[in-house]
N, C-alpha and C positions, 0 to 999 in steps of 0.2 A: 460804643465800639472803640477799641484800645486803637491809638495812630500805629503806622507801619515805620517800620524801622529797618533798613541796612544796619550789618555789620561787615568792617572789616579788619582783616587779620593779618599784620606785616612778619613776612619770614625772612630773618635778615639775613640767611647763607647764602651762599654761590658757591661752585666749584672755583671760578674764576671772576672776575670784575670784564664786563665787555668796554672795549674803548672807547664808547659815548656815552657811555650810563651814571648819572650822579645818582640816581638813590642811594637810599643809605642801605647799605649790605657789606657784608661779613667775607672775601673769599677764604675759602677754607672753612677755618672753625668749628669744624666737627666733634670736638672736643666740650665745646661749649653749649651744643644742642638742650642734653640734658638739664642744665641749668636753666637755660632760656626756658626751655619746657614750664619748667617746675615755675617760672616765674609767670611768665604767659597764662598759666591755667587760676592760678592764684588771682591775679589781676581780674579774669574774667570773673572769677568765683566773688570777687568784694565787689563789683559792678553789677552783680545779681538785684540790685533794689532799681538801679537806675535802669535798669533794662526791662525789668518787670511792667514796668509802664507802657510797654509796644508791643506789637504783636512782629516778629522779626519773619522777614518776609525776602530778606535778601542776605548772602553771606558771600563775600568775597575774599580768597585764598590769595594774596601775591607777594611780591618781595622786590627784593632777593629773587629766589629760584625756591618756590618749595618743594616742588618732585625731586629736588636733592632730601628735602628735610625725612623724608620715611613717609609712607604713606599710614605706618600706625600712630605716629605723632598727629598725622591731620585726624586722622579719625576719632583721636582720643579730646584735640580742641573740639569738633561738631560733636561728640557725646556732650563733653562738660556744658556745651550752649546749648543742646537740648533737653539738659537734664535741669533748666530753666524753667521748662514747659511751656515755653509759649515761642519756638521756631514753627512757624505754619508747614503744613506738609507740602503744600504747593509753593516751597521757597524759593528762589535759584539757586545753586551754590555751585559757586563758580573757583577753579584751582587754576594757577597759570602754569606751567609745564614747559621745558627746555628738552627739544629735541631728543639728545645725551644723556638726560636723568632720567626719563619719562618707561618706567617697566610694565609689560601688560599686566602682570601681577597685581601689580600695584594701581594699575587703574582698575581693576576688579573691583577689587577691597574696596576703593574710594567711589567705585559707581551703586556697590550694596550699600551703601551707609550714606548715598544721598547727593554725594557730589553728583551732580547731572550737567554741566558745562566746564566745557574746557579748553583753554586761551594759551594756542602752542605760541612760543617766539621763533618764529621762523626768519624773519625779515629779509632774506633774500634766497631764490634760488640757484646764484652766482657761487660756486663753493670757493672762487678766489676773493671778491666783494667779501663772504663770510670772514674768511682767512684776515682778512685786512684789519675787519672790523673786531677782531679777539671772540667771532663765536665759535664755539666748540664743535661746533655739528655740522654734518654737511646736507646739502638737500634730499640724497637718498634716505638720511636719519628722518628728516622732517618729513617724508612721505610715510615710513614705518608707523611712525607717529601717529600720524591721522590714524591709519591701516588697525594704528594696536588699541585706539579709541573708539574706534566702528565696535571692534570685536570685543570690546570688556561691556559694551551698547550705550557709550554716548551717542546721543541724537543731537545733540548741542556741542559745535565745536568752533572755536575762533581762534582764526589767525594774527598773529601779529606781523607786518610789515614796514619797511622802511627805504621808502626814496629820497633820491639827492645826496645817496654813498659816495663816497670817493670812487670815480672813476667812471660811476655809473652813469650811462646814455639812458636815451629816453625807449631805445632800443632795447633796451638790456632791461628795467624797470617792465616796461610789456610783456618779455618773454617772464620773468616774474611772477606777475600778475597772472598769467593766462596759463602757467604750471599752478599754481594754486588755486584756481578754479577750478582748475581739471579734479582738485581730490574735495570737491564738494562741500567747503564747507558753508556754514549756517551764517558767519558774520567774518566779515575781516575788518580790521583796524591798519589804516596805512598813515603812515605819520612821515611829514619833511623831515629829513633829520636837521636837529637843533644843536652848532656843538656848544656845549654847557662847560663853563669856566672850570678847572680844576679838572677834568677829563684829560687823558690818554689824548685821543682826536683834537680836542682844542687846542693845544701846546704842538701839534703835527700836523694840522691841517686851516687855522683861524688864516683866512686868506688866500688858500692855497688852489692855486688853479687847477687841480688835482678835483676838486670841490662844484658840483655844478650849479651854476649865478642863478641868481632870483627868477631872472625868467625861464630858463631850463624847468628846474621847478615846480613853475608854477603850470609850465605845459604837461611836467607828468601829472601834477594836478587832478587838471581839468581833463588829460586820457583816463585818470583812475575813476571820474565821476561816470564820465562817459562809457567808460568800458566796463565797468559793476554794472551801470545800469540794464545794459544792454544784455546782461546776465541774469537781469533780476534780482539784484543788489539793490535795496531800497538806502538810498543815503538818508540818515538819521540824525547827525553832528558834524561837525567839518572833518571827522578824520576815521570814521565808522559807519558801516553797509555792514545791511543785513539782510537775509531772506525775509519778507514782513510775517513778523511775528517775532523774531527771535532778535530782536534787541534786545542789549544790556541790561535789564532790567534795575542793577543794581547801580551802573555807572546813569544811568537817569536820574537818580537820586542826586546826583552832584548837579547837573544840568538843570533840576528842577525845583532847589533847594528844601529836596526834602530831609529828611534825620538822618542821620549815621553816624556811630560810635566805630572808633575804631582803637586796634591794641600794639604794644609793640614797639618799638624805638620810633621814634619819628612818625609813627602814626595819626593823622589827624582826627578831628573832630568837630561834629556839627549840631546841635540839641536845642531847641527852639531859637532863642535869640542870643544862644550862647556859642563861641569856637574856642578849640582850645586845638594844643598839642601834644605829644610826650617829648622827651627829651631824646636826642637821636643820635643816642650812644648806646651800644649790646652791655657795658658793663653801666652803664648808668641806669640803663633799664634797670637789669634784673635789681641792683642795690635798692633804685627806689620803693619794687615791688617788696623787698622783701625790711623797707622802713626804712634805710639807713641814708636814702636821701630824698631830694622832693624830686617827683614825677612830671610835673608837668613844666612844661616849656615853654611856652606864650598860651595867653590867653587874649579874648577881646568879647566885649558886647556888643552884638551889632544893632544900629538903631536902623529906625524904617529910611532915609534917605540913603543910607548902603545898600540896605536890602532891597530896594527898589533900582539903584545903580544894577546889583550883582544880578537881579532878576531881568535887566536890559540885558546884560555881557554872555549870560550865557544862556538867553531863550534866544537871541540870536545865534549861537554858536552852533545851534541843532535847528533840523526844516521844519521845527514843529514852529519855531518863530513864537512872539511877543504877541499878546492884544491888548486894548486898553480895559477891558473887562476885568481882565488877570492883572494887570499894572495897578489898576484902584484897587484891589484886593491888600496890596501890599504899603501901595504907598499913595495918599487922597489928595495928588498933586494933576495940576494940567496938563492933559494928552496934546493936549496943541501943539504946542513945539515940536514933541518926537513926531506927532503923525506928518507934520511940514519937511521934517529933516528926511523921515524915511517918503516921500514925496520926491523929494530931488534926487534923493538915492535912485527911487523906481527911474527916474528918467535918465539916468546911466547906465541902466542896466542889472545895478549892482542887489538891488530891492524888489521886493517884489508882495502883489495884498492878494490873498487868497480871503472871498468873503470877510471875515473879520481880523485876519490874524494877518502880521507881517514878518515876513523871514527875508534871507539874503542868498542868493543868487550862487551858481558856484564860484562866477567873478567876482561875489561880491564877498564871498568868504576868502577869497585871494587876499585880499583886504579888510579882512574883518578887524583886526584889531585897530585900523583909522575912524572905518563907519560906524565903531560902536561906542569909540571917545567920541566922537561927535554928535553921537545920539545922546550919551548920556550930560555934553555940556548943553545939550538943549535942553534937556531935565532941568539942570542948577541953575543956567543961564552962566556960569561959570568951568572952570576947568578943574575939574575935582580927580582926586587920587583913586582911582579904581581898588578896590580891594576885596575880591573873591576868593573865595575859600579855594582857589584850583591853583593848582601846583606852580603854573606861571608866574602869575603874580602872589602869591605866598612869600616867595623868595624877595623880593621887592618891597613888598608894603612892610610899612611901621606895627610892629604889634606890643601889647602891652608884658613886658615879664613880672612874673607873679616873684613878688617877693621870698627870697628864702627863709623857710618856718616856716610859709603861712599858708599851709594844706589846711588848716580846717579853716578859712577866710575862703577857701577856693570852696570847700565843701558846702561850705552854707550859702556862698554864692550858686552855687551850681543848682543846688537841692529848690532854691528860689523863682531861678527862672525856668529850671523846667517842671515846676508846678509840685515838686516831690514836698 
């Protein structure tokens, strides 16, 4: 039996850039679609060898905004990946959506041809909060939204949300929440906002009493745990409820380090004991797709004492939690230490053992990024540099850059360790 594979697919346009947002994206750029297009299908077309080896089981559509990109443009990437023949029919395929772009038409088109999940950016239903924050749409858009996904017959639909806005009570975050229950949907994602150097909001708000403090925060928190659940919201990862059943399928793939290839400027990558990147420029992409310069952008080999860190950092990040069963699988090192650390944790409250497995508490994911450096220097017996493939520390860690010229040294590396 062929391993299962995620794919995902970066679409780097916007109408507009929102003022927290550091991904890498394009506002405007409609002009440059086309190209990206031609360069995009191309990429995926010479990764035909490397992809033939998985049976692809998850396909992930984000950016940018792709319900700006056309909905014949998605349609035309999931032909060319399953003209592959090996996308399972039971995939997920999941497209994110912005209020303002998002046409029934067009979610038709994309729900015959396979898309069956879909990830509205909603984050607030305050339309002065929106206003603040540079989004385009106001809460009545987001409710059509859902309304025009029912009707083209998504059964799978997730919201995106964000507290700790400027200005926003703990008051205002509740009314929020309990307007986006009300339109049903399958999974919501609520995230603190983080403001990210080089943003709009960072330069207007780093500091700003305007901003509410850690513990504000951390009480809307612990109301979103407590108020999903009591909905029937099963928490899954520190920042994602779902109806049970209808998790991410695909975003567990990062949580549980399994494979995924991904395309596109800035697009990551994960393939047995290999990561890499692309380069996270629209004109650098398409030039490298089309030879004229080298594609990838950091690479690294990861050895078992990472992958044993990164398999601590984010089995606790989700309630499905750690065991030492799973831990020897990865890495043939002594369970003692972590089971004494997560011990003391339990008795803070912050931990917690279900039969064999150990997860962290929702006070204890208040804090999870202390409790899990600490787990993991009970691993080394030392203070070691975390370095997971997730977006956080990506930014952070040391990675190796691939010499210029030396795409066929990456090729023959690559082809190596994932057994091609």
């Amino acid at each position: 039996m062929r391993k299962r594979l995620g794919i995902y697919i970066h679409i780097p346009f916007c109408v507009s850039k929102c003022g927290y947002c550091d991904f890498y994206s394009v506002p405007g750029g409609k002009q440059r679609m086309p190209d990206y297009q031609s360069a995009l299908l191309s990429h995926i077309s010479e990764s035909a060898d490397n992809i033939s080896a998985y049976e692809v089981d998850s396909i992930y559509i984000g950016g940018g905004t792709p319900s700006c990109y056309g909905a014949e443009r998605i349609v035309e990437i999931l032909d060319e990946l399953k003209r592959l023949g090996n996308v399972r029919l039971d995939s997920e395929i999941t497209m994110e959506a912005n209020p303002d772009t998002v046409k029934l038409d067009d979610l038709r088109l994309l729900r015959r041809e396979g898309v069956d999940r879909l990830s509205i950016g909603v984050q607030s239903a305050n339309n002065d909060i929106l206003k603040m924050i540079g989004r385009r749409h106001n809460f009545k858009q987001a409710q059509l939204a859902v309304e025009n996904a029912r009707r083209a017959g998504f059964e799978n639909v997730s919201l995106d949300l964000i507290y700790g806005l400027p200005s926003q009570t703990k008051s205002d975050w509740a009314q929020t929440l309990q307007a986006c229950i009300e339109l049903h949907p399958e999974h919501l994602s609520c995230y603190g906002l983080k403001l990210e150097e080089g943003t709009p909001m960072y330069h207007s708000y780093l500091n700003s009493p305007l901003l509410p403090d850690d513990d504000e925060q951390a009480d809307m928190y612990l109301y979103t745990v407590e108020a999903l659940s009591h909905y029937g919201y099963k928490q899954y990862e520190i920042s994602n409820f779902a109806v049970p059943g209808y998790e991410s399928r695909h975003n567990l793939k990062y949580w549980q380090l399994d494979d995924y290839m991904g395309f596109g400027p800035g697009a990551h990558s994960c393939v047995g004991n290999l990561r890499y990147s692309y380069v996270r420029s629209l004109d650098k992409y398409i030039a490298a797709v089309n030879g004229d310069s080298m594609i990838i952008d950091e690479y690294e080999e990861i050895v078992p004492v990472q992958r044993a860190a990164e398999y601590i950092m984010l089995g606790l990040r989700t309630t499905h939690g750690i065991s030492e069963k799973e831990y020897h699988r990865v890495y043939l090192s002594d369970w003692t230490p972590l089971e004494q650390k997560l011990q003391e944790f339990a008795q803070q409250g912050w931990a917690k053992k279900t039969e064999d497995r150990w997860s962290l508490t929702p006070a204890g994911m208040l804090v999870s990024n202390s409790l899990i450096n600490a787990v993991i220097e009970a691993q080394t017996g030392a203070k070691v540099e975390i370095n997971p493939w997730m977006r956080e520390a990506f930014e952070a860690a040391e990675k190796q850059e691939l010499p210029e010229g030396d795409v066929e040294r990456f090729e023959a590396f690559y082809r190596k360790k994932v057994g091609r």
